[in-house]
Biopython code that builds the backbone (N, CA, C, O; Angstrom):
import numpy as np
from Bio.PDB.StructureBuilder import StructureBuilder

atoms = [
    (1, "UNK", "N", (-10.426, 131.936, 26.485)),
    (1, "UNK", "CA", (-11.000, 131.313, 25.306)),
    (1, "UNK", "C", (-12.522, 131.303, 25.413)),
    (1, "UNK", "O", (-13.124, 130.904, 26.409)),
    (2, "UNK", "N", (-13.076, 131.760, 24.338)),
    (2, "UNK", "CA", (-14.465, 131.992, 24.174)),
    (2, "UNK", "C", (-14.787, 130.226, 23.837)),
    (2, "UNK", "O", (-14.043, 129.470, 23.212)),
    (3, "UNK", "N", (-16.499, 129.800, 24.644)),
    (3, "UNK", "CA", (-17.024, 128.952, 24.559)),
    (3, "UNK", "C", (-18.344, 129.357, 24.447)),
    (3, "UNK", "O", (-18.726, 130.508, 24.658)),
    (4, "UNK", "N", (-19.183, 128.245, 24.054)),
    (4, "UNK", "CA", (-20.629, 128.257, 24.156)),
    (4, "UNK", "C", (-21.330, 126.777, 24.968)),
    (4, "UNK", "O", (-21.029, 125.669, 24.524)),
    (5, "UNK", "N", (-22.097, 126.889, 25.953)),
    (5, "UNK", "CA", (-22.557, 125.302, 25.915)),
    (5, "UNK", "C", (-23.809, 125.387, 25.958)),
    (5, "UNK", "O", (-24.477, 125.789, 26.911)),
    (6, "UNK", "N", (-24.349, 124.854, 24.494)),
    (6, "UNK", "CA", (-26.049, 124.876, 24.913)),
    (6, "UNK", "C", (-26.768, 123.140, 25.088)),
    (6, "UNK", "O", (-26.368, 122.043, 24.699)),
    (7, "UNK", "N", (-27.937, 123.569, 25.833)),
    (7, "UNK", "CA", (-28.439, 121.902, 26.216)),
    (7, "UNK", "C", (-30.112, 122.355, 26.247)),
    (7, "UNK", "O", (-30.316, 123.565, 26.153)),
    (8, "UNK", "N", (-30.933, 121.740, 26.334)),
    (8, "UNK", "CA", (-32.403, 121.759, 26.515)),
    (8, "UNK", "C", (-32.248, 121.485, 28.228)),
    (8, "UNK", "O", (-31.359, 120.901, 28.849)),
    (9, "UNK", "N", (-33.147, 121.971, 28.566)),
    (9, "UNK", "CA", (-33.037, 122.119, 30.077)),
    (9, "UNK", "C", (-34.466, 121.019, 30.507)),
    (9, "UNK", "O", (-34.311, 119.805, 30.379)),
    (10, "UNK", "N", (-35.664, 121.521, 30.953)),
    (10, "UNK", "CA", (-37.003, 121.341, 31.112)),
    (10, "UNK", "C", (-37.881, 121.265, 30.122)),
    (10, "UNK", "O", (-37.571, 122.244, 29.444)),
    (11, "UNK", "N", (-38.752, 120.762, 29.604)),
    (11, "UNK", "CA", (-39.456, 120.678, 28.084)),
    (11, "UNK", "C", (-39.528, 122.657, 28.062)),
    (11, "UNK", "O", (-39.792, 123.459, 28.958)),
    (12, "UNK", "N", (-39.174, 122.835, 26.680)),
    (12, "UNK", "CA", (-39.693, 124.365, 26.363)),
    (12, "UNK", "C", (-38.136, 125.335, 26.786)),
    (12, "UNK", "O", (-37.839, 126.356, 26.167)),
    (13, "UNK", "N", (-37.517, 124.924, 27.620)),
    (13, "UNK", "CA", (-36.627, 126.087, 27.902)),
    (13, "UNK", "C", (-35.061, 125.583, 27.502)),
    (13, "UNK", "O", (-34.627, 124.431, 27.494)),
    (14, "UNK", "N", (-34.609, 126.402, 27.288)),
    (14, "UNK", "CA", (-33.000, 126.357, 26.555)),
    (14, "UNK", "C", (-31.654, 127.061, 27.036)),
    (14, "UNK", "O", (-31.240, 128.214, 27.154)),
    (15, "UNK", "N", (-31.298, 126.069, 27.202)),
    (15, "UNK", "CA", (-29.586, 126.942, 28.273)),
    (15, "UNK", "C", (-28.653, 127.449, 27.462)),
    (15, "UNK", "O", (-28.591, 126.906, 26.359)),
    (16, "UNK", "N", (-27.939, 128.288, 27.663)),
    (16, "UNK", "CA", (-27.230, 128.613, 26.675)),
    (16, "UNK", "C", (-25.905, 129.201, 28.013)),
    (16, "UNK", "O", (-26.164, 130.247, 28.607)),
    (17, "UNK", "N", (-24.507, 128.401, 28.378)),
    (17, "UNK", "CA", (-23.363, 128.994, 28.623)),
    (17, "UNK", "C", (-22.643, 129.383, 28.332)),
    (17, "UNK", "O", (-21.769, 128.844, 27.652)),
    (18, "UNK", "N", (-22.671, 130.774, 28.798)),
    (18, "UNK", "CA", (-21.100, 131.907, 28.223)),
    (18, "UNK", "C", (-19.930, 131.604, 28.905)),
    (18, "UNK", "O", (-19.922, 131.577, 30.136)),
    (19, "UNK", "N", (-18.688, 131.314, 28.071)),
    (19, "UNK", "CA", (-17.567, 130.949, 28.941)),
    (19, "UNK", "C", (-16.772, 132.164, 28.155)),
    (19, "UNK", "O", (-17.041, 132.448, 26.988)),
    (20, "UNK", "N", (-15.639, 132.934, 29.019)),
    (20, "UNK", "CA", (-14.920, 133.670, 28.334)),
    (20, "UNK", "C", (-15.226, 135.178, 28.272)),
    (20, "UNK", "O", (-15.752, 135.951, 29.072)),
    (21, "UNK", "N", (-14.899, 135.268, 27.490)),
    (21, "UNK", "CA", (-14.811, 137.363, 26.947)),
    (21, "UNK", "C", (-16.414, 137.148, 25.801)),
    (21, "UNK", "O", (-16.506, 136.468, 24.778)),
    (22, "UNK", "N", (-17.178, 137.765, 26.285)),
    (22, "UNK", "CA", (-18.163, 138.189, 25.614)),
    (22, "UNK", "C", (-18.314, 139.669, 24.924)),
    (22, "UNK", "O", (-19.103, 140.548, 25.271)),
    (23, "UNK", "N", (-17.360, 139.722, 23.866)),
    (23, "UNK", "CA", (-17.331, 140.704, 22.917)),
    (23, "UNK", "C", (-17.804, 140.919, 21.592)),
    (23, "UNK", "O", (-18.528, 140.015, 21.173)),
    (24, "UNK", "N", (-17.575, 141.943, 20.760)),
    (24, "UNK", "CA", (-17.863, 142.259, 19.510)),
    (24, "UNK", "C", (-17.096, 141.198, 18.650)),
    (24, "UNK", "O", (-17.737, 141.019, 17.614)),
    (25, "UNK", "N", (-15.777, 140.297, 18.695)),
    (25, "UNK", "CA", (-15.064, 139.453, 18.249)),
    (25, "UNK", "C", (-15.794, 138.019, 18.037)),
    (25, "UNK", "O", (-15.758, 137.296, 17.042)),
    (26, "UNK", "N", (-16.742, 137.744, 19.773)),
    (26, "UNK", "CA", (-17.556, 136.551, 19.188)),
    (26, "UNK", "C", (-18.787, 136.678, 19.204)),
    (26, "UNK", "O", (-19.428, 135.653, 19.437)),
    (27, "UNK", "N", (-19.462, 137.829, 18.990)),
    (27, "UNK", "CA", (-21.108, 137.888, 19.783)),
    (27, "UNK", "C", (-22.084, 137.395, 18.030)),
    (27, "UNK", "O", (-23.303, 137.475, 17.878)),
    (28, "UNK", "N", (-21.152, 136.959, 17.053)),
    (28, "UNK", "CA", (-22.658, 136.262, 15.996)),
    (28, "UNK", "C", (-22.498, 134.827, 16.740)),
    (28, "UNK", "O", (-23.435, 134.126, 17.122)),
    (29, "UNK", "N", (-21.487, 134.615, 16.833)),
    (29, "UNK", "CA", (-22.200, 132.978, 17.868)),
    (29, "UNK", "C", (-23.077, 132.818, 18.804)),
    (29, "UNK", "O", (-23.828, 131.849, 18.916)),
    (30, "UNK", "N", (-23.008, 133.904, 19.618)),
    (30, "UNK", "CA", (-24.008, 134.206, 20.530)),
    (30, "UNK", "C", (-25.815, 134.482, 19.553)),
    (30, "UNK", "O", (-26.917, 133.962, 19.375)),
    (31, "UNK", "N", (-25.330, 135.172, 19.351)),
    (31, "UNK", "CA", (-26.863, 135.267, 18.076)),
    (31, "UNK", "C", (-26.926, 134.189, 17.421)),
    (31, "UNK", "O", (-28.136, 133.970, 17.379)),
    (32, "UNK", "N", (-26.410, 133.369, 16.879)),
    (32, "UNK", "CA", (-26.742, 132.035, 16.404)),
    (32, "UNK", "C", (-27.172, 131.224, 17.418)),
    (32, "UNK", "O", (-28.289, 130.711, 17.471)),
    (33, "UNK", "N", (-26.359, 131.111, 18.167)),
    (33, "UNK", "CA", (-27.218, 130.267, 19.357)),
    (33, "UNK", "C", (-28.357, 130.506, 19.914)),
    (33, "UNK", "O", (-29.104, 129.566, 20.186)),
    (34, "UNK", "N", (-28.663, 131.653, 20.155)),
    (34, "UNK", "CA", (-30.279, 132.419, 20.262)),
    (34, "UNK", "C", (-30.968, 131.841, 19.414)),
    (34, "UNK", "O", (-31.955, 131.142, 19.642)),
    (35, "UNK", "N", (-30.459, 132.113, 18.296)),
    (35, "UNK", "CA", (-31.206, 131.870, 17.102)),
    (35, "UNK", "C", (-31.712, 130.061, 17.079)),
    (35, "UNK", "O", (-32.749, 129.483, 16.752)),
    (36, "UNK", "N", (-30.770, 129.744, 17.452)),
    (36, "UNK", "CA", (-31.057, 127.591, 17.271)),
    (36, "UNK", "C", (-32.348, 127.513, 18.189)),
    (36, "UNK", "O", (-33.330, 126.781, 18.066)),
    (37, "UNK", "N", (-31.981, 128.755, 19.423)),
    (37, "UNK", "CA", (-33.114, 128.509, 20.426)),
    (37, "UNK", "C", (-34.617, 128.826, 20.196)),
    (37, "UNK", "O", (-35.562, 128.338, 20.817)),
    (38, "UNK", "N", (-34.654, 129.563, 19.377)),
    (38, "UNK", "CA", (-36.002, 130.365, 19.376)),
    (38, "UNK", "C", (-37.366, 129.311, 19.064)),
    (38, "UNK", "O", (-38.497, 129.774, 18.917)),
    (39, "UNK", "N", (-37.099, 128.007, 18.998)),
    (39, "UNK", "CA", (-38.525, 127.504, 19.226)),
    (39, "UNK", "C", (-39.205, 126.994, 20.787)),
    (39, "UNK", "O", (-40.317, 126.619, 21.156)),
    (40, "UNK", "N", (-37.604, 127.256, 21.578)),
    (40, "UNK", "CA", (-38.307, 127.106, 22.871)),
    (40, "UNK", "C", (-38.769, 128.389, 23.415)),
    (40, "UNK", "O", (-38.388, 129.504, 23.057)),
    (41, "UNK", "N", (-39.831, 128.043, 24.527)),
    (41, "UNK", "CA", (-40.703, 128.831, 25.665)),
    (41, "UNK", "C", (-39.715, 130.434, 26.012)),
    (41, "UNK", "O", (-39.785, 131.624, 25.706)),
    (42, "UNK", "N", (-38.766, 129.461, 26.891)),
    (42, "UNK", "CA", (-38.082, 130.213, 27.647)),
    (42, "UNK", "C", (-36.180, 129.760, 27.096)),
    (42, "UNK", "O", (-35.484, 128.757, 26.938)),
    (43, "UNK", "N", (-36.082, 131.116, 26.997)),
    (43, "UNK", "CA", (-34.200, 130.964, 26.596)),
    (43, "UNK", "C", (-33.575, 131.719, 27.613)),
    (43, "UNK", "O", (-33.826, 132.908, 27.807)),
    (44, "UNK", "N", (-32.727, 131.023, 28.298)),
    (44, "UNK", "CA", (-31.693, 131.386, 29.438)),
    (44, "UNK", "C", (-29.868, 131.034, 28.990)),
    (44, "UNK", "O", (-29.208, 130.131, 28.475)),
    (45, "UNK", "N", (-29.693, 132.218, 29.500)),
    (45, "UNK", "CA", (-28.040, 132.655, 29.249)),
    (45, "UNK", "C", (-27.470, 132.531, 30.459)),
    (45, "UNK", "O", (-27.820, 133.524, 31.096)),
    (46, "UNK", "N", (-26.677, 131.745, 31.220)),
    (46, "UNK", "CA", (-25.771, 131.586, 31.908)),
    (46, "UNK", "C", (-24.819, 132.419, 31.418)),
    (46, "UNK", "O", (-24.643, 132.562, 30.208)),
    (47, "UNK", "N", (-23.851, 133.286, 32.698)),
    (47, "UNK", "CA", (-22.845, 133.675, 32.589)),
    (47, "UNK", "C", (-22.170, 133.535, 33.522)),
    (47, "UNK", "O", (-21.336, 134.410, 33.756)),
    (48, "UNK", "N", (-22.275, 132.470, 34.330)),
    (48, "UNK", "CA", (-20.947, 132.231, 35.506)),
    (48, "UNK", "C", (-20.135, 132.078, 34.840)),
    (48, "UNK", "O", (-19.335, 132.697, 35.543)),
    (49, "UNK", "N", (-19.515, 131.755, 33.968)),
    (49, "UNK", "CA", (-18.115, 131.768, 33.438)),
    (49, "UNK", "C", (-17.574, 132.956, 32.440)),
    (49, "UNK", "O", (-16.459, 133.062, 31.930)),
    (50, "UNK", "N", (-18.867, 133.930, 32.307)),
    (50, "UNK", "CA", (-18.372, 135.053, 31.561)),
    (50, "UNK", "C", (-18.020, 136.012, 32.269)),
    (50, "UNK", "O", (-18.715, 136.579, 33.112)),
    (51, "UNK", "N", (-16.038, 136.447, 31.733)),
    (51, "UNK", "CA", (-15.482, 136.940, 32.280)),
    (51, "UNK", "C", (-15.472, 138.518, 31.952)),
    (51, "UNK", "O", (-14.842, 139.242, 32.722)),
    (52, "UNK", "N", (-16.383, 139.299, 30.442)),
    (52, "UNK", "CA", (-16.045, 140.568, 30.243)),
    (52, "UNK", "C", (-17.127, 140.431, 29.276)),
    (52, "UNK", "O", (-17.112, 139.601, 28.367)),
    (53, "UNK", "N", (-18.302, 141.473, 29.547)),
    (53, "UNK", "CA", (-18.634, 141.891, 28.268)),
    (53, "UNK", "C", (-19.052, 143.159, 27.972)),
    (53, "UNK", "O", (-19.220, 144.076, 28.776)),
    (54, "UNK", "N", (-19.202, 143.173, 26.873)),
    (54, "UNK", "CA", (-19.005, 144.780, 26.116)),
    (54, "UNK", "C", (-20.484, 144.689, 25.726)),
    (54, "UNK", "O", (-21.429, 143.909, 25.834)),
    (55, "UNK", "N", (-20.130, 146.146, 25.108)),
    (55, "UNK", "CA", (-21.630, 146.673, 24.899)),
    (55, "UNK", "C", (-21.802, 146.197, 23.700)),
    (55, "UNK", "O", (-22.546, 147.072, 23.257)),
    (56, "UNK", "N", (-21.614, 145.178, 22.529)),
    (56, "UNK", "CA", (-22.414, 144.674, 21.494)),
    (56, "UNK", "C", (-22.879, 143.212, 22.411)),
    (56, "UNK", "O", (-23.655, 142.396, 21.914)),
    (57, "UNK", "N", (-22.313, 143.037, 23.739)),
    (57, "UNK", "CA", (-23.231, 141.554, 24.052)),
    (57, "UNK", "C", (-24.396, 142.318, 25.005)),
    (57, "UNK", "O", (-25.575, 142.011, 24.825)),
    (58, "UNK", "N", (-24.171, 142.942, 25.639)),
    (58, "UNK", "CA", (-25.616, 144.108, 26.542)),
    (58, "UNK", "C", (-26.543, 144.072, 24.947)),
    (58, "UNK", "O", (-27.634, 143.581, 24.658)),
    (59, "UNK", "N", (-25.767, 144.652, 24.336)),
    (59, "UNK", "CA", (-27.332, 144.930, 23.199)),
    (59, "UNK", "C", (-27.381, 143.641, 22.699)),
    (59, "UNK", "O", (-28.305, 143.576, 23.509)),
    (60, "UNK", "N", (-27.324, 142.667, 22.237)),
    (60, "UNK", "CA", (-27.507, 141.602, 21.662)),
    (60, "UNK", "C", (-28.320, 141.076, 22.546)),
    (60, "UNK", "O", (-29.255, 140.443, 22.057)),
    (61, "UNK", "N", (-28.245, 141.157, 24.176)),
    (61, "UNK", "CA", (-29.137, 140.090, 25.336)),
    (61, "UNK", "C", (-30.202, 141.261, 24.848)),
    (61, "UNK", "O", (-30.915, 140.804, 23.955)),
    (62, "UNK", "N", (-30.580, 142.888, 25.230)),
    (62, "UNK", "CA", (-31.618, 143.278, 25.294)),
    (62, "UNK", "C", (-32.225, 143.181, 23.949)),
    (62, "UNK", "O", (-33.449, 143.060, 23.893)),
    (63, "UNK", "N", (-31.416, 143.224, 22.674)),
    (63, "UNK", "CA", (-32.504, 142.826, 21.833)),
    (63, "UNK", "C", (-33.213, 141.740, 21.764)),
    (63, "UNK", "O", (-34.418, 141.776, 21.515)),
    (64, "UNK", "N", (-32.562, 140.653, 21.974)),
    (64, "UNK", "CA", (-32.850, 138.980, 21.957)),
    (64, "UNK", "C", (-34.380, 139.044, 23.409)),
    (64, "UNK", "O", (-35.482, 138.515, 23.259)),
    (65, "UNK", "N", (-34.012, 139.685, 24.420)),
    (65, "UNK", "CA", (-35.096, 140.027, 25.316)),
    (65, "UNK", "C", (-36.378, 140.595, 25.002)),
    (65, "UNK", "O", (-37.480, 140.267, 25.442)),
    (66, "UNK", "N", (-36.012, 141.695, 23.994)),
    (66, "UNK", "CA", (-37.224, 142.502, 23.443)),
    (66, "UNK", "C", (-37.986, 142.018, 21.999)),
    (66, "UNK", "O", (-39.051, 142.256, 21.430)),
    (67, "UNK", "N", (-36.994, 141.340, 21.806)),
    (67, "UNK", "CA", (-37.487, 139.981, 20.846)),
    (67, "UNK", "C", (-38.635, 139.273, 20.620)),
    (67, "UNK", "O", (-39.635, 139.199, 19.905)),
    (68, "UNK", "N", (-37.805, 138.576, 21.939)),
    (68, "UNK", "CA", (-38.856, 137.337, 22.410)),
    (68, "UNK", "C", (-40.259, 137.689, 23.429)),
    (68, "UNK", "O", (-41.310, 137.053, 23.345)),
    (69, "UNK", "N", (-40.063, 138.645, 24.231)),
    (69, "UNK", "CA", (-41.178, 139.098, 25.197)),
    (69, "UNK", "C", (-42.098, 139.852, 24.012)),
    (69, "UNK", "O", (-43.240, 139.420, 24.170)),
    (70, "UNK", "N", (-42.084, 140.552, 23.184)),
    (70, "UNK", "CA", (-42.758, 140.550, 22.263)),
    (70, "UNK", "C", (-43.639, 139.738, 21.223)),
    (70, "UNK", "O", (-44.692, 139.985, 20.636)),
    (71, "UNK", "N", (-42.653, 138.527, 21.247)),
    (71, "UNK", "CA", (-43.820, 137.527, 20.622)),
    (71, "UNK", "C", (-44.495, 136.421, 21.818)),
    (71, "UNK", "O", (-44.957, 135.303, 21.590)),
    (72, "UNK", "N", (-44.386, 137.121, 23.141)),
    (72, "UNK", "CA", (-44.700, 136.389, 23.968)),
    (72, "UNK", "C", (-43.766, 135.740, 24.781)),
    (72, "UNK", "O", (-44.008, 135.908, 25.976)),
    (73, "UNK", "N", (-43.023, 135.223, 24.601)),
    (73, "UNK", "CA", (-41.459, 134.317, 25.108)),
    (73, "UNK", "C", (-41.146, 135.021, 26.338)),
    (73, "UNK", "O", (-41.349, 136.066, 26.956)),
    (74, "UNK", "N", (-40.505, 133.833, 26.372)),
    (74, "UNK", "CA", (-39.446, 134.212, 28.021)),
    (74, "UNK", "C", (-38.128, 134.389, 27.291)),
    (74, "UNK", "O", (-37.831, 134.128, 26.125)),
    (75, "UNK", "N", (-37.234, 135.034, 28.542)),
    (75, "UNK", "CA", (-36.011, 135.351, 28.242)),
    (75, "UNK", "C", (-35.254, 136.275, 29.390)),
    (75, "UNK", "O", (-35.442, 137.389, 29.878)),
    (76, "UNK", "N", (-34.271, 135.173, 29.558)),
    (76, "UNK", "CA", (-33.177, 135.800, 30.792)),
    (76, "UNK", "C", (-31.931, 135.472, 31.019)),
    (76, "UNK", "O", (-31.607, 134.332, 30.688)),
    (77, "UNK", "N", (-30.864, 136.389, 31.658)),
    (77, "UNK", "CA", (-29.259, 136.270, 31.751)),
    (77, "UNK", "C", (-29.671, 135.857, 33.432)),
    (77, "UNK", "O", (-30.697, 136.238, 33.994)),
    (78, "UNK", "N", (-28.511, 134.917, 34.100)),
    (78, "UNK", "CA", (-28.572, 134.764, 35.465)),
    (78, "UNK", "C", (-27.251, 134.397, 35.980)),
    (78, "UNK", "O", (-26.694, 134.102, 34.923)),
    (79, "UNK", "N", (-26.570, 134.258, 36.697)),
    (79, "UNK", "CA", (-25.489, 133.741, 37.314)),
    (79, "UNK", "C", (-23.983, 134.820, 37.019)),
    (79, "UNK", "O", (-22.834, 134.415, 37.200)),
    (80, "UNK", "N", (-24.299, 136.051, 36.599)),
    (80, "UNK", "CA", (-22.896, 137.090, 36.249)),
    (80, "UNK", "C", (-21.706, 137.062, 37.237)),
    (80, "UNK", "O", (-21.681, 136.917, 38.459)),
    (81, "UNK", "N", (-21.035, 137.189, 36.611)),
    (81, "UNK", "CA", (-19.704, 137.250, 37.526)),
    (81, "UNK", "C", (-19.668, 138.666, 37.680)),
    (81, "UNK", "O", (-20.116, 139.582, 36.990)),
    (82, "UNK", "N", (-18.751, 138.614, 39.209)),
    (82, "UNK", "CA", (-18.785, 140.420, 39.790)),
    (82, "UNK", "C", (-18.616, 141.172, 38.667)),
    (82, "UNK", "O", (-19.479, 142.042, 38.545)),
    (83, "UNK", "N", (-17.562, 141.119, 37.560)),
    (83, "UNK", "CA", (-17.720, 142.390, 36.541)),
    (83, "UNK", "C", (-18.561, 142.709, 35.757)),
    (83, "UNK", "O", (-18.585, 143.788, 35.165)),
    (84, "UNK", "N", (-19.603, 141.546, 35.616)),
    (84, "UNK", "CA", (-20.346, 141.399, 34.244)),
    (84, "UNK", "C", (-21.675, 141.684, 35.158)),
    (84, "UNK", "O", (-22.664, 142.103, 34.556)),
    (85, "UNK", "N", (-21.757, 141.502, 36.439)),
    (85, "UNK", "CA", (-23.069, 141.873, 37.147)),
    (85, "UNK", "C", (-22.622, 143.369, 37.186)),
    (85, "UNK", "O", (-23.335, 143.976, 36.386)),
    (86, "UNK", "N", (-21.924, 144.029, 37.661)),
    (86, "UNK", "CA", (-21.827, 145.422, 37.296)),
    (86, "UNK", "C", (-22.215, 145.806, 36.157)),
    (86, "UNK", "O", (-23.237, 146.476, 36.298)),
    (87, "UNK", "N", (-21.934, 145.725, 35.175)),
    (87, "UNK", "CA", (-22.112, 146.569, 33.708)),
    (87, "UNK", "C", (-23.621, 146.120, 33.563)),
    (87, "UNK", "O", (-24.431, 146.876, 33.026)),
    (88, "UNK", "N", (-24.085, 144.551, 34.176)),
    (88, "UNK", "CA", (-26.184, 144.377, 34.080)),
    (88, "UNK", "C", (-26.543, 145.360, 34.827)),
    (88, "UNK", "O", (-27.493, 146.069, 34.493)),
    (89, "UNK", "N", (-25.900, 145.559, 35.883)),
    (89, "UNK", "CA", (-26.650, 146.413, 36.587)),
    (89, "UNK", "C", (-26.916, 148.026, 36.650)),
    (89, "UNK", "O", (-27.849, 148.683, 37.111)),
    (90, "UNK", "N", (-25.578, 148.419, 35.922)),
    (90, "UNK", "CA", (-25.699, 149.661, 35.030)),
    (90, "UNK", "C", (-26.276, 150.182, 34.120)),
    (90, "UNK", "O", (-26.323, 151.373, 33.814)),
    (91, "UNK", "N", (-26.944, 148.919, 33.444)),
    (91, "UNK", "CA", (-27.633, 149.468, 32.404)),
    (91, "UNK", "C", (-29.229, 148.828, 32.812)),
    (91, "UNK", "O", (-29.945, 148.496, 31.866)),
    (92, "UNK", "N", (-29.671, 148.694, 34.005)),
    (92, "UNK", "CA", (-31.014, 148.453, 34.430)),
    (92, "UNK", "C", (-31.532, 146.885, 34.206)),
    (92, "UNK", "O", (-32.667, 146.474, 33.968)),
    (93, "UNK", "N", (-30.432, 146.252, 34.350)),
    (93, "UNK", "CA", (-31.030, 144.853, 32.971)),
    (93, "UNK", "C", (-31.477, 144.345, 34.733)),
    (93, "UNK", "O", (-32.663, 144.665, 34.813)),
    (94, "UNK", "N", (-31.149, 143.862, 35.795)),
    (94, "UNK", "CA", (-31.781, 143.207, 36.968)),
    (94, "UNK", "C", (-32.980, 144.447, 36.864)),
    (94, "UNK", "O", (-33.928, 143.804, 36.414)),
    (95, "UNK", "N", (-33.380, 145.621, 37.000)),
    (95, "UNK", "CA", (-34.465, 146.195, 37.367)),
    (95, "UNK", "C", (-35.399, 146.403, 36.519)),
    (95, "UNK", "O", (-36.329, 147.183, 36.723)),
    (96, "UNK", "N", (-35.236, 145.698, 35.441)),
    (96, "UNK", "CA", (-35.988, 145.286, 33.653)),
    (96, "UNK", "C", (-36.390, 143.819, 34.204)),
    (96, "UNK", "O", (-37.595, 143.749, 33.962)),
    (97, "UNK", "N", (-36.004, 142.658, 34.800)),
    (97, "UNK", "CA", (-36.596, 142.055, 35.077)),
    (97, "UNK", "C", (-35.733, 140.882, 33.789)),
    (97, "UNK", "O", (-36.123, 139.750, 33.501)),
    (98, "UNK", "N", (-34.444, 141.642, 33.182)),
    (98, "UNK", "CA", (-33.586, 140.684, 32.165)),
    (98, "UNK", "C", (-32.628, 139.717, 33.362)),
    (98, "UNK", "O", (-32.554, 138.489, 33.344)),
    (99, "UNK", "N", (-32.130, 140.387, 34.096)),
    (99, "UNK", "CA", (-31.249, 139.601, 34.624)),
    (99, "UNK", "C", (-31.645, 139.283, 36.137)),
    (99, "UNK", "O", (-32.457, 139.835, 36.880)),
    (100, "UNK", "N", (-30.674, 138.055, 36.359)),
    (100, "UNK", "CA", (-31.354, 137.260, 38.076)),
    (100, "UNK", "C", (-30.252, 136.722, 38.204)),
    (100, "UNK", "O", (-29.397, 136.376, 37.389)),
    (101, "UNK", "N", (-30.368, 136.645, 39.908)),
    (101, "UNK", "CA", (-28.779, 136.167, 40.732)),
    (101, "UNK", "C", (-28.437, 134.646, 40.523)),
    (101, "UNK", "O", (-27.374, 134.132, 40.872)),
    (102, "UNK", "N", (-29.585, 133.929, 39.843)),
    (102, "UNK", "CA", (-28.957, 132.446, 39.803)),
    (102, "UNK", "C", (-30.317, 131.902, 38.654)),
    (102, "UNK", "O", (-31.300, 132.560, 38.310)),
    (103, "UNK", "N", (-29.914, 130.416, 38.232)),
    (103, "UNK", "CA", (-31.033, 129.788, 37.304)),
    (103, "UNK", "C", (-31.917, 129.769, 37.621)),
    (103, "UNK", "O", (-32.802, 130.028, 36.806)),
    (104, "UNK", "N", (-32.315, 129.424, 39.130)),
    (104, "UNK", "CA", (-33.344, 129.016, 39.363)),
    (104, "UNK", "C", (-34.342, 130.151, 39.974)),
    (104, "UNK", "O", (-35.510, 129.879, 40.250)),
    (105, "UNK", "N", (-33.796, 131.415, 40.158)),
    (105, "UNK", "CA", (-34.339, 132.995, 40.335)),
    (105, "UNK", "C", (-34.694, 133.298, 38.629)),
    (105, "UNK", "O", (-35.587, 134.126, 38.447)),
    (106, "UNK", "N", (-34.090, 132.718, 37.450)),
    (106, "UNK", "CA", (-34.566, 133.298, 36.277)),
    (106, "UNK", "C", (-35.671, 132.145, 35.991)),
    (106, "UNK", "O", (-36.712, 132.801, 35.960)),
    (107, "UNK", "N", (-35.872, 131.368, 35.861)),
    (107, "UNK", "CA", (-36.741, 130.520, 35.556)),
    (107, "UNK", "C", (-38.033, 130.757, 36.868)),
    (107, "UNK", "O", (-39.024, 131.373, 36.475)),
    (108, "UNK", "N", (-38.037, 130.573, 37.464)),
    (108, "UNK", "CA", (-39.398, 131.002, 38.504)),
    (108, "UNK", "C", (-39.734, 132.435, 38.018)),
    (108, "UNK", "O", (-40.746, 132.402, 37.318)),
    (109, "UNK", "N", (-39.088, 134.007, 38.190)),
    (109, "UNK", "CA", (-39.324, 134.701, 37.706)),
    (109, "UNK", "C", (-40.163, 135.554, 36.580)),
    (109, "UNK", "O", (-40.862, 136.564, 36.496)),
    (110, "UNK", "N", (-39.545, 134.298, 35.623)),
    (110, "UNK", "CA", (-40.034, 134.939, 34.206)),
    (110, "UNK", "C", (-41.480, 133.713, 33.657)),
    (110, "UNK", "O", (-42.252, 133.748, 32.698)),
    (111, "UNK", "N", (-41.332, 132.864, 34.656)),
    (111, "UNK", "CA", (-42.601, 132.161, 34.491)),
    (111, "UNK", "C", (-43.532, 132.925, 35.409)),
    (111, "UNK", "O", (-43.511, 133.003, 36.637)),
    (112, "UNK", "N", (-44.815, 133.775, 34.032)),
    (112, "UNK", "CA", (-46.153, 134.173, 34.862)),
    (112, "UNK", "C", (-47.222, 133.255, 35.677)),
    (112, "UNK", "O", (-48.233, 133.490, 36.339)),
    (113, "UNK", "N", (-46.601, 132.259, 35.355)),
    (113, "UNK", "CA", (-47.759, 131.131, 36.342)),
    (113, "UNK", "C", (-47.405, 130.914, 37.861)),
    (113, "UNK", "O", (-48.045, 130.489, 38.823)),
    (114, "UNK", "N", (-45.990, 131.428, 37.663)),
    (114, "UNK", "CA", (-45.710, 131.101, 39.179)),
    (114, "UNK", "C", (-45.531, 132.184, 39.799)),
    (114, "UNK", "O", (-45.574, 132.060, 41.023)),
    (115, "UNK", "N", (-45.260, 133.671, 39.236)),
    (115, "UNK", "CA", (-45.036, 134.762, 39.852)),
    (115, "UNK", "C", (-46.489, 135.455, 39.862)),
    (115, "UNK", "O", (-46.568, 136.502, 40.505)),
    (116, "UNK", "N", (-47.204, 135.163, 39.463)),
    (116, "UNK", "CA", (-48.787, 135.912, 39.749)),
    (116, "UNK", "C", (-49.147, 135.377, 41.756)),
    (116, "UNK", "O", (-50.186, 135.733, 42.313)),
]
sb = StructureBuilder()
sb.init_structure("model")
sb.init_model(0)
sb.init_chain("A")
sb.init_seg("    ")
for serial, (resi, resn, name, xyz) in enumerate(atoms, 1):
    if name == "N":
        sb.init_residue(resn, " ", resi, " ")
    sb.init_atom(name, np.array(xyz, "f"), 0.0, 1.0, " ", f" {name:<3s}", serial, name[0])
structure = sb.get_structure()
């Protein structure tokens, strides 16, 4: 069963958990929820609980990525489960600097104040 859990994290940044099959069946929720997020800093996607996703949720994270780093923003996936870290890692998203092994590797990361 597909879930979503979003919460405000730190002033500016926004959690967003994938539970379930991350497919073409539920991925406008996923874009809506992006979407609720977009006045914070930094938007982070948990996927420890996402069990499968397909290639309309890969393109939905890299657009939502190329999005936001464009108007400046942060933006990152972290915590994949073994299948779903395979298919990030197939398509370059850890060596793009989209995806990280845990929250607290995406949030240090994608903040330039702390990685300079």
């Amino acid at each position: 069963m597909f879930r979503l859990i979003e919460q405000s994290l730190l002033p500016g940044s926004y959690d967003i958990q994938v539970a379930g099959e991350l497919d073409k069946a539920v991925i406008d929720e996923l874009r809506a929820a992006i979407e609720r997020a977009a006045p914070h800093d930094l938007v982070l996607i948990g996927l420890q609980g996402c069990e499968f996703i397909d290639s309309s949720g890969i393109g939905t994270i890299a657009q939502a990525y190329n999005e936001r780093t464009a108007n400046g923003q942060r933006f990152a996936v972290y915590g994949a489960t073994d299948q779903v870290r395979r298919v990030l890692s197939l398509t370059g998203m850890f060596d793009k600097g989209v995806a990280f092994e845990s929250l607290e590797a995406a949030m240090t990361e994608t903040n330039p104040e702390v990685s300079e």
